[in-house]
ZADO-1210 file (C-alpha; in nm, 4 decimals, padded with zeros to 6 digits):
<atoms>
<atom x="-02.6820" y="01.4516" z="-04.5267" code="UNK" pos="1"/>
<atom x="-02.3945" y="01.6426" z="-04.3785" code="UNK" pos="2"/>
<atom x="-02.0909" y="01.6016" z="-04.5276" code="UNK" pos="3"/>
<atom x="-01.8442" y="01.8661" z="-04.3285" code="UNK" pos="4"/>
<atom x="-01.5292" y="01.7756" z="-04.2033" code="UNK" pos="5"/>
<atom x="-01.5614" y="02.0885" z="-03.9003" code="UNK" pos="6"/>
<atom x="-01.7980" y="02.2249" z="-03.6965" code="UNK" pos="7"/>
<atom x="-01.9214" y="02.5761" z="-03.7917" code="UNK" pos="8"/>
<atom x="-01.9947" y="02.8840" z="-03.6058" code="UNK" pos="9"/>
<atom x="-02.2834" y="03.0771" z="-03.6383" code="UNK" pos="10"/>
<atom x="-02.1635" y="03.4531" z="-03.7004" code="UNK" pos="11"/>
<atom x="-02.2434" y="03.7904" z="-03.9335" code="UNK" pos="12"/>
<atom x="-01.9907" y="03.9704" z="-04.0808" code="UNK" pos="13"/>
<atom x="-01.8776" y="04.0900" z="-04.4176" code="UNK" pos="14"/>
<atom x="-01.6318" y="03.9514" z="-04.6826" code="UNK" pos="15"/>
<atom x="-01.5388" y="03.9699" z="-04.9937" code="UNK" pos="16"/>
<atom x="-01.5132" y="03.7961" z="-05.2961" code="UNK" pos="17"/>
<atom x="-01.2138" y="03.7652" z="-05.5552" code="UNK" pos="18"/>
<atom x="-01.1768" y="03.6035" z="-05.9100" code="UNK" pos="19"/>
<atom x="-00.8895" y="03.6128" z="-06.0701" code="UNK" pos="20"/>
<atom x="-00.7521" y="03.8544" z="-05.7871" code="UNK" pos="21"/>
<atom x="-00.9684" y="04.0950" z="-05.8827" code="UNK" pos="22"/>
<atom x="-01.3030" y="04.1566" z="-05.6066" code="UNK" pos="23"/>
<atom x="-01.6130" y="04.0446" z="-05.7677" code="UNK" pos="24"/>
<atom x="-01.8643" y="04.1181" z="-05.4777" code="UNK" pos="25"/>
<atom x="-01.9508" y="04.1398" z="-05.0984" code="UNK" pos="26"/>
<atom x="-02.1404" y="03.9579" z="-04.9016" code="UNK" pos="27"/>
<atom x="-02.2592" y="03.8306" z="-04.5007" code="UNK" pos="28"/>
<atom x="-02.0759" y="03.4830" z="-04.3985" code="UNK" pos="29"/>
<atom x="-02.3385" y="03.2968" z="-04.1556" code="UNK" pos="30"/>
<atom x="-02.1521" y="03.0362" z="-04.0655" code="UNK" pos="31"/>
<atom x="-01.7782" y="03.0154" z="-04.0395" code="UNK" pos="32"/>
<atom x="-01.5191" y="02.6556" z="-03.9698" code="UNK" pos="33"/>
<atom x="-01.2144" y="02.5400" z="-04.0427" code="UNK" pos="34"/>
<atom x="-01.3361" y="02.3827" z="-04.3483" code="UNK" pos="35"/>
<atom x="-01.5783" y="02.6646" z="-04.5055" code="UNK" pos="36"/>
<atom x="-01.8380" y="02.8706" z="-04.4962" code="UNK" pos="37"/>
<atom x="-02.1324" y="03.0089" z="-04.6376" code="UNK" pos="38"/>
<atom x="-02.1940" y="03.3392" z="-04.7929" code="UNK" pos="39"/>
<atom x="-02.5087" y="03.5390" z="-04.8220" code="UNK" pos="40"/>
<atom x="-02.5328" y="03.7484" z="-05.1373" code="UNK" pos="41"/>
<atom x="-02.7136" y="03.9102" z="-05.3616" code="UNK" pos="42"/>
<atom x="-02.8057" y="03.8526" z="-05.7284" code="UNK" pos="43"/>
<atom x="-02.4815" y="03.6001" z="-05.7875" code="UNK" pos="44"/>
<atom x="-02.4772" y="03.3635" z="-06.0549" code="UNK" pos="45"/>
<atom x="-02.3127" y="03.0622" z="-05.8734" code="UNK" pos="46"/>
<atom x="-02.1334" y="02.7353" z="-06.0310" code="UNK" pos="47"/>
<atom x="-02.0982" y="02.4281" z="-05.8732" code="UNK" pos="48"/>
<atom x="-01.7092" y="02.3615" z="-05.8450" code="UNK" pos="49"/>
<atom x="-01.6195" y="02.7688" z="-05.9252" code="UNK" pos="50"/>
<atom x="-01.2809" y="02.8683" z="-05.7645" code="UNK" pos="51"/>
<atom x="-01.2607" y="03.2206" z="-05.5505" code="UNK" pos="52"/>
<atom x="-01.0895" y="03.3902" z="-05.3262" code="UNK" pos="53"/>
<atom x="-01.2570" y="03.4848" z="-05.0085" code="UNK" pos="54"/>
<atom x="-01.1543" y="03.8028" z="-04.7991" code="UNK" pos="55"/>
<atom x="-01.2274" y="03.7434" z="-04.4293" code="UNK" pos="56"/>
<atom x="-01.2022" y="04.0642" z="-04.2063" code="UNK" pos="57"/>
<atom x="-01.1092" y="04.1515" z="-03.8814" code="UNK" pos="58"/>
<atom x="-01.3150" y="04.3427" z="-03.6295" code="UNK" pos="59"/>
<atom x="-01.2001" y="04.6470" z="-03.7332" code="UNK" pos="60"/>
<atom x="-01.2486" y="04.5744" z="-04.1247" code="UNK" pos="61"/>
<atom x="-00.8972" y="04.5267" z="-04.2324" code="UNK" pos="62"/>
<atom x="-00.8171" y="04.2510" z="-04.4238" code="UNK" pos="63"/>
<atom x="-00.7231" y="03.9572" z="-04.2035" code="UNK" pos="64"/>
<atom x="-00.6817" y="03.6797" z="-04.4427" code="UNK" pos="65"/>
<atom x="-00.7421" y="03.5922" z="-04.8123" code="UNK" pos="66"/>
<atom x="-00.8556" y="03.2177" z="-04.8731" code="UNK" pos="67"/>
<atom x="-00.8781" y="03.0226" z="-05.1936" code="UNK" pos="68"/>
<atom x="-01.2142" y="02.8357" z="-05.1498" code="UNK" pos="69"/>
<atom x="-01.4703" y="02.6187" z="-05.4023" code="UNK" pos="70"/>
<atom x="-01.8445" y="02.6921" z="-05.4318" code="UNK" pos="71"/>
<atom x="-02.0219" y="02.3195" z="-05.3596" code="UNK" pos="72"/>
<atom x="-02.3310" y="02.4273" z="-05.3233" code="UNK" pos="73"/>
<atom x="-02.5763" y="02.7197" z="-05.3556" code="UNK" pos="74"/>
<atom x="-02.9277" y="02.8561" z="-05.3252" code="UNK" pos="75"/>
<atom x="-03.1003" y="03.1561" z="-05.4147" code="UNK" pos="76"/>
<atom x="-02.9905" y="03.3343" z="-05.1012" code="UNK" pos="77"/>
<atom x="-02.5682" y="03.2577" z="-05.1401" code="UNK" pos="78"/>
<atom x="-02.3109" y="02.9832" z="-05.1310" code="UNK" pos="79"/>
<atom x="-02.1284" y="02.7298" z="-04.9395" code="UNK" pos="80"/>
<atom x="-01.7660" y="02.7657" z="-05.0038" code="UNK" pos="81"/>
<atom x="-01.5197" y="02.4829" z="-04.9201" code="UNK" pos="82"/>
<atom x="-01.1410" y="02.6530" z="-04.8124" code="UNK" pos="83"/>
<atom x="-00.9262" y="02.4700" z="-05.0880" code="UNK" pos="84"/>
<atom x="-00.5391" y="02.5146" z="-04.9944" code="UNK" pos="85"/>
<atom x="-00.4879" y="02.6304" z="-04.6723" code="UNK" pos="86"/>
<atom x="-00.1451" y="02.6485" z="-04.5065" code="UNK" pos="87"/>
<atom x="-00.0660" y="02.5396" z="-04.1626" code="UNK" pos="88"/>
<atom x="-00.0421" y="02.9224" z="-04.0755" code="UNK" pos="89"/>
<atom x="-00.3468" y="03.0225" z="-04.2379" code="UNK" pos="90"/>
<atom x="-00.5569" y="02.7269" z="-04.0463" code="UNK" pos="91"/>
<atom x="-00.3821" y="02.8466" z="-03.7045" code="UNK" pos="92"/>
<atom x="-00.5029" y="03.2293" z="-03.7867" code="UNK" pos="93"/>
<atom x="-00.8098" y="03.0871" z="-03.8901" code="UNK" pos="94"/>
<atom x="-00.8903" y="02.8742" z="-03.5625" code="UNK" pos="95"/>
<atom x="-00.7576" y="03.1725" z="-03.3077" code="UNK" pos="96"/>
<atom x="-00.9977" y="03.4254" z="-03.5389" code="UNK" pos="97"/>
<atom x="-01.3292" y="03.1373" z="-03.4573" code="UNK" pos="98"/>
<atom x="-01.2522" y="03.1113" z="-03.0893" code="UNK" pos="99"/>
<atom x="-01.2843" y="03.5227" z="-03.0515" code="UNK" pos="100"/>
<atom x="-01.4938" y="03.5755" z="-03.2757" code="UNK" pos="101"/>
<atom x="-01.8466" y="03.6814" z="-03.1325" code="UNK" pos="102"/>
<atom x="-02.1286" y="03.5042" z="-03.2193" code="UNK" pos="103"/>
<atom x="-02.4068" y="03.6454" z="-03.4620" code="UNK" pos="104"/>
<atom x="-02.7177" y="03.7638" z="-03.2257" code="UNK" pos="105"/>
<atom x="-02.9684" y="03.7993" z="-03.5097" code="UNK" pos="106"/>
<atom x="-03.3471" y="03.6957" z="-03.5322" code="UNK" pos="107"/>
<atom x="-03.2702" y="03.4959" z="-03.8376" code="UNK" pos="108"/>
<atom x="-02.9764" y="03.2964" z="-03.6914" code="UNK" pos="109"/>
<atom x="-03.2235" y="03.2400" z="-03.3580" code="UNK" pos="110"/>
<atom x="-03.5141" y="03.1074" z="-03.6711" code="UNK" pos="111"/>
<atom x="-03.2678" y="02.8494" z="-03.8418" code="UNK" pos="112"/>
<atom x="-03.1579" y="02.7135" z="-03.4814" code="UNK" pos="113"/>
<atom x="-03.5560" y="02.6601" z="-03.4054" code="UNK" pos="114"/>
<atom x="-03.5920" y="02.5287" z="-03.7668" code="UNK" pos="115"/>
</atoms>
């Protein structure tokens, strides 16, 4: 059962993780809203309910925005990360950064939308 509170768009681009302010790893975000998203990564130990950071880039890879965000569920292949505090400012950057942001043209993205 679905339990977001947005709508999320399907996109591929790179972030990065923080703990403790300090970058833990990289990874591919799939699918982006205004709630979340979920990261692709490789060979993370996730925990249900672990706080991060998340490092969202721009188009041309400077940082755009740090988020605090909570893993609340995961899978062998990444994470879905719930945005925890987000200020009004933060939500407006974040919902002019969806609408231009292109959308991921991938054979895997085109597989889950069959699926």
């Amino acid at each position: 059962m679905e339990h977001r509170c947005s709508v999320r768009k399907q996109l591929g681009f790179q972030l990065l993780l923080y703990k403790h302010g300090v970058p833990i790893q990289g990874g591919t975000c799939r699918n982006l809203g205004l709630g979340g998203l979920y990261i692709e990564t490789a060979g993370r130990d996730w925990h249900k309910n672990e706080y991060v950071e998340v490092e969202i880039y721009d188009g041309r890879r400077h940082a755009a925005m740090r988020l605090p965000a909570v893993v609340v569920h995961f899978d062998a292949a990444g994470a879905g990360l719930m945005f925890d505090v987000v200020s009004g400012a933060q939500r407006r950057r974040l919902r002019d950064w969806l609408i231009d942001a292109p959308v991921a043209e991938s054979r895997r993205a085109a597989r889950r939308a069959v699926a």
